[in-house]
N, C-alpha and C positions, 0 to 999 in steps of 0.2 A: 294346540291341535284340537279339532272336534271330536269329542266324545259321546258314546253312544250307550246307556245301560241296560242290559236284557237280561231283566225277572227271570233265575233259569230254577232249574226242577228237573230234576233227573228221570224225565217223564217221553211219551213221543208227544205231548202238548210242548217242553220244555223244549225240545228240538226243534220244534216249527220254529216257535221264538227265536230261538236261535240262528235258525235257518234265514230267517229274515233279516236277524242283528248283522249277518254279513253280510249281507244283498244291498244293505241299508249302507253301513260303515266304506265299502267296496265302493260304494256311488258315491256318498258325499267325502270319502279320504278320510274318513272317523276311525278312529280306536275305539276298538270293541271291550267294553268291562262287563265281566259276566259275574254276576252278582248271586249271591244266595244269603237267602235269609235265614236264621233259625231261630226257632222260640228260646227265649232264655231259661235261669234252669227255677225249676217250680219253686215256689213257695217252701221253705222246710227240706229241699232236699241238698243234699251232700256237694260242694263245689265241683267236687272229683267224684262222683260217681262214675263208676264205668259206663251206663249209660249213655248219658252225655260226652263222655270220651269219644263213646265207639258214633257218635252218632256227630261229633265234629270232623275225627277221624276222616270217616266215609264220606262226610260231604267236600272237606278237602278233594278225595279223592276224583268224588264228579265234578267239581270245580275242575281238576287240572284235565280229568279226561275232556271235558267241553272245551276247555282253552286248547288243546290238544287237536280237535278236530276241527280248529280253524284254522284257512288255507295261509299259509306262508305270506301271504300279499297282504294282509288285513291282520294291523297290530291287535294283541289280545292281553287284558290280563284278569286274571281272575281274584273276586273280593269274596269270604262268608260276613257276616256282621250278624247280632244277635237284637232280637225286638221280638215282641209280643204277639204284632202286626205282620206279615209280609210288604202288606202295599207302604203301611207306614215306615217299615225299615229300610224298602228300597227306596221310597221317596228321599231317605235322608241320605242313602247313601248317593242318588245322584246329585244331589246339591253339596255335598261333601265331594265328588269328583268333579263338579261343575258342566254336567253334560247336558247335551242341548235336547234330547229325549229318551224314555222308554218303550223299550220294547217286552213286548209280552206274547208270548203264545196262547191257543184256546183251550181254557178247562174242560174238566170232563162232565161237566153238567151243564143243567141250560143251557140246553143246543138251541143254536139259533141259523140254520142252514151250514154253512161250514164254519161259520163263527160263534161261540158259546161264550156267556159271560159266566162265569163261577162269580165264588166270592170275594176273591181277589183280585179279580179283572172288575167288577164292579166296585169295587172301593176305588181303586187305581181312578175308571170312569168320572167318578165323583166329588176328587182331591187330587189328584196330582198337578203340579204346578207347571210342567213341562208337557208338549207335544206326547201323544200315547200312543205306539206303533202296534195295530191287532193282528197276528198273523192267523189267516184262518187254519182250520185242520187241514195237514197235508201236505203245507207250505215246504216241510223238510223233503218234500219225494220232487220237488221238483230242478230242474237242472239249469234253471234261468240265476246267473251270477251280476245281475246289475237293473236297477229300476227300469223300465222299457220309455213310462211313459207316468209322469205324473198328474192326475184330474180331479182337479177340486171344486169342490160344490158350492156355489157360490148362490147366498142370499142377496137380501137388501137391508136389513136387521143391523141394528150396530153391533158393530165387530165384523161386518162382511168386508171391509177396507184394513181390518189388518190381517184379517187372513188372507186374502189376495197375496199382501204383499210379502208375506211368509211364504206361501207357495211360490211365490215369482224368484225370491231370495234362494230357496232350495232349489228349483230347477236351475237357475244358473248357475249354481255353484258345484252342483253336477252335472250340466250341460244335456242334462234330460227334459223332453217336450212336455210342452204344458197343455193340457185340455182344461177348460173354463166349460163348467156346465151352470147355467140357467136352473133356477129349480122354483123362481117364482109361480108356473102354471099350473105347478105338479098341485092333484089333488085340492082344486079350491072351493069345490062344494062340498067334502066332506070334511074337513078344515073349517069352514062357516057352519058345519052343523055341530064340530064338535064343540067347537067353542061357544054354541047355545047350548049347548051339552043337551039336543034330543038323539037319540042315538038311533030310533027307529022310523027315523022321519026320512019320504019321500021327498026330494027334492023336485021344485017345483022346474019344467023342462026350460020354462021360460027362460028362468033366472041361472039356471047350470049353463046356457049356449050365452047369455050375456056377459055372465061372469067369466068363463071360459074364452072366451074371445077378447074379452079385455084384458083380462093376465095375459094371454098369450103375446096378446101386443105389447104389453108392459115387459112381457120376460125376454120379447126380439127385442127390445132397447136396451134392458140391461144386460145381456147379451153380447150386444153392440160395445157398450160403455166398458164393460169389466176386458171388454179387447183390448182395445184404445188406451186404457190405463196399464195393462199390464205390456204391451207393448212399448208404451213411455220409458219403463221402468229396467226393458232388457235390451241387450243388445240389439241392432238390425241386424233382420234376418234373423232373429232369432225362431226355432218353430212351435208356435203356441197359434192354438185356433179355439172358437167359442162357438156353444150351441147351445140349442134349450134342450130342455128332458121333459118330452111328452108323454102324459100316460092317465090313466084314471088314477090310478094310486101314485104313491110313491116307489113303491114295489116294482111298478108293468114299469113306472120312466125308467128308471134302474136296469131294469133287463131289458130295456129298448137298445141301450148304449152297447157299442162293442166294447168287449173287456178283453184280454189278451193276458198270457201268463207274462208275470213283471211287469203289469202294472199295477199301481199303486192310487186309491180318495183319499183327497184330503178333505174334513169337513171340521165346522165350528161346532165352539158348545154352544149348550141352548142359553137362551136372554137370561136363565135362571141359576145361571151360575153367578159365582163367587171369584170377583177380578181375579186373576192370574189364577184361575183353578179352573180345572175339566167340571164338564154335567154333562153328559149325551143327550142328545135332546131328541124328541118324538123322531124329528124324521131323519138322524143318523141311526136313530133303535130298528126302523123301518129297512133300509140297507141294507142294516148288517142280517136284516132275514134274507135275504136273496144274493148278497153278495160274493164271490170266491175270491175276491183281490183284499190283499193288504187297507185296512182302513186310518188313517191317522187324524186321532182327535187332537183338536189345539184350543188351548185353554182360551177362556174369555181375556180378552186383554193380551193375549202374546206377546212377549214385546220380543223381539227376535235379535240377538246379540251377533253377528260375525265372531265366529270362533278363530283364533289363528291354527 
């Protein structure tokens, strides 16, 4: 059976997560494990400290009350384990459960529009070996019980062909629609200037309408293609459709697209990660400033397993 792990915290961040771990589990037929981590016991202090008692105790306790408030339809069970790390100890604990991703809800800092990376969601970002599910702040207030619509962001970079097919794999297997966005046009004179790295330099009008016009062209073909392939790959009649994401920034394509509650990006890590490990790259960082949907990062190298 597919399983799902969601980083929980007895927090209203902890609930989104949550919130979404069923939205998630509920779609693809997943068992939910709701995991917590706790720091082990310091240096010098006593095994049995009361302390540590009352503080495994308690998290028992939000453990069951969170298994507790998952709905009857969506299997649940709850784990504590002890690490140093949060991100580190849930990572082992999902490959000790063998599950096919994490889910996390938004910390209370580094807000980034409705999604925040804390410190823990940025390590997760950086190292986890599995699919990273972001639910932004909120996620828990809303009443939508099943993915509506899945849309992933599709480069030309190596690794844009396994993430496709990762996306194609999950939509089918929830039977949820696939949106294919384009993202080659997005922003490619400021793009060409970062990577001369002048940061205050006027772009020449000339060369923004040529280069813009040629991506554009470039991104209705790959556009075209990433259809073609992903329809090979699903049933007929399946409904999945493709488009580009037009905008000056990354930001304006992003809020060009219509977004709806339940649904769910999917996007790749940056070329700078580490085979089978997450990196957020520039322009999923960019997203997640404007974004209010679920975001799921997939490690470089995905290799995507059918769970029974």
């Amino acid at each position: 059976m597919r399983r799902l792990v969601v980083g929980y915290l007895a927090t209203p961040s902890g609930d989104d997560g949550l919130a979404l771990g069923i939205r998630l589990a509920r779609t693809l037929g997943a068992q939910l494990d709701i995991c917590m981590v706790l720091p082990p016991d310091p240096p010098g202090a006593s095994p049995n400290s009361s302390y540590d008692d009352l503080l495994a105790v308690q998290a028992r306790k939000w453990v069951a009350e969170a298994v507790a408030a998952v709905p009857a339809d969506v299997a649940a069970e709850g784990h504590i384990s002890f690490h140093e790390s949060f991100a580190a100890g849930l990572i082992e604990e999902t490959q000790r459960l063998g599950a096919l991703g994490i889910v996390v809800g938004a910390a209370g800092d580094g807000l980034l529009g409705r999604h925040s990376i804390g410190t823990v969601t940025g390590e997760l970002l950086h190292s986890a070996p599995v699919p990273l599910a972001l639910a932004p702040r909120g996620t828990r207030t809303s009443t939508v019980t099943r993915v509506r619509e899945v849309t992933c962001a599709i480069g030309d970079r190596p690794g844009a062909d396994l993430l496709l097919d990762l996306a194609v794999r999950a939509s089918a297997a929830a039977g949820t629609p696939l949106r294919l966005v384009s993202l080659i046009a997005v922003d490619p004179v400021r793009a060409a200037l970062d990577s001369a790295r002048i940061p205050h330099a006027e772009p020449d009008p000339a060369y923004a309408a040529e280069s813009g016009d040629s991506l554009s062209e470039r991104a209705r073909r790959h556009a075209v293609l990433t259809l073609e392939a992903a329809k090979s790959r699903l049933p007929e009649g399946f409904p999945v459709t493709s488009l580009t994401a037009d905008g000056a920034t990354v930001e304006a394509a992003v809020n060009r697209l219509d977004w709806h509650d339940g649904d769910l990006i999917m996007v790749g890590s940056s070329r700078l990660a580490q085979p089978r490990r997450l990196f957020l790259g520039s322009t999923a960082a960019k997203m997640l400033r404007v974004l209010q949907v679920p975001m799921v990062v997939v490690p470089k190298e995905e290799i995507y397993e059918p769970h029974d």
